[in-house]
N, C-alpha and C positions, 0 to 999 in steps of 0.2 A: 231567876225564878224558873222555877222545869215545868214545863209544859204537860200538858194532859195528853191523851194519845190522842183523844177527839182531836185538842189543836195541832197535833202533828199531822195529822191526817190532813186534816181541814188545806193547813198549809203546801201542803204535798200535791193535793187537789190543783191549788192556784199555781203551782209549779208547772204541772203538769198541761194545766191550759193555756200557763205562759207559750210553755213549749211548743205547742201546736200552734199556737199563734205565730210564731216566728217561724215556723216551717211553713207554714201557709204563706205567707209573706215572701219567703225567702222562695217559693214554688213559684209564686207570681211575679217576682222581679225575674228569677231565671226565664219564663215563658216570653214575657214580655222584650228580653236579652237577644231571645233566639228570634223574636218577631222583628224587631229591631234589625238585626244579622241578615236575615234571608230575604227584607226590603231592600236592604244596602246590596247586598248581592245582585240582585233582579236588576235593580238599578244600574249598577257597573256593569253588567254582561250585555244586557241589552242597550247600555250606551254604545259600549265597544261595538258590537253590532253591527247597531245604528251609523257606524264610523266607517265602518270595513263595508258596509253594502247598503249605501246610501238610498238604494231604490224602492228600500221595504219597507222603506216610512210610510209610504202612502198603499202600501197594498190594505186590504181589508183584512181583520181577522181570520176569516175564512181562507184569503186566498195567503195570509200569512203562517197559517197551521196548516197549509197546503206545500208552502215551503218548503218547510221543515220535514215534513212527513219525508217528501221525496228527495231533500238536500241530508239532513241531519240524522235521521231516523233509519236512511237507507241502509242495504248492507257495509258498503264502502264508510259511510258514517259510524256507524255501529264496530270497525275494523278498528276504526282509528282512535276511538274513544278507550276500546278496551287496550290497546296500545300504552295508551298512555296514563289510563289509571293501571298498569302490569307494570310500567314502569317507573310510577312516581314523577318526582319532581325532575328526573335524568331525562327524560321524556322533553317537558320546556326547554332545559339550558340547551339539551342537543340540538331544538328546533332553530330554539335563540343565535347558537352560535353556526350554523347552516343557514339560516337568512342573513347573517354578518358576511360569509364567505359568499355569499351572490347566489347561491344551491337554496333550491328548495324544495 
């Protein structure tokens, strides 16, 4: 039976809001992916941390972003960091295998 153009239309319509449907959906599981991601991240770095400098568990907020500011943020910090995203992942195994060898 051939269809009228109104129902091709019509049809094309609920296609078309299918498809947005499923992009919307598919936007929301992605967002939700990356929230997922950067809790799990947060998570493991500040365990790590937490492991290596057991003393800043108990500092306050404050005097914890006081830390950093002066540890992490510094120039010396800021040296090392661009060090090693310049070098990728050659950057870890070097360190890795220089804490093997007793050097650090």
């Amino acid at each position: 039976m051939a269809k009228t153009k109104l129902e091709k239309i019509a049809n094309i319509d609920l296609q078309m809001k299918q498809l947005e449907n499923q992009k919307k959906q598919l936007l929301q599981q992605h967002k939700e992916q990356e929230r997922k991601d950067r809790t799990k991240r947060l998570c493991q770095r500040m365990g790590l941390l937490e492991s290596m400098l057991p003393d800043t568990i108990a500092l306050t907020d404050e005097q914890f972003s006081a830390f950093l500011e002066k540890t992490v943020a510094s120039e010396n910090g800021r040296l090392v960091l661009d060090g090693l995203t310049a070098q990728g992942g050659d950057a870890i195994s070097d360190r890795a295998s220089n804490t093997e060898d007793g050097a650090v």
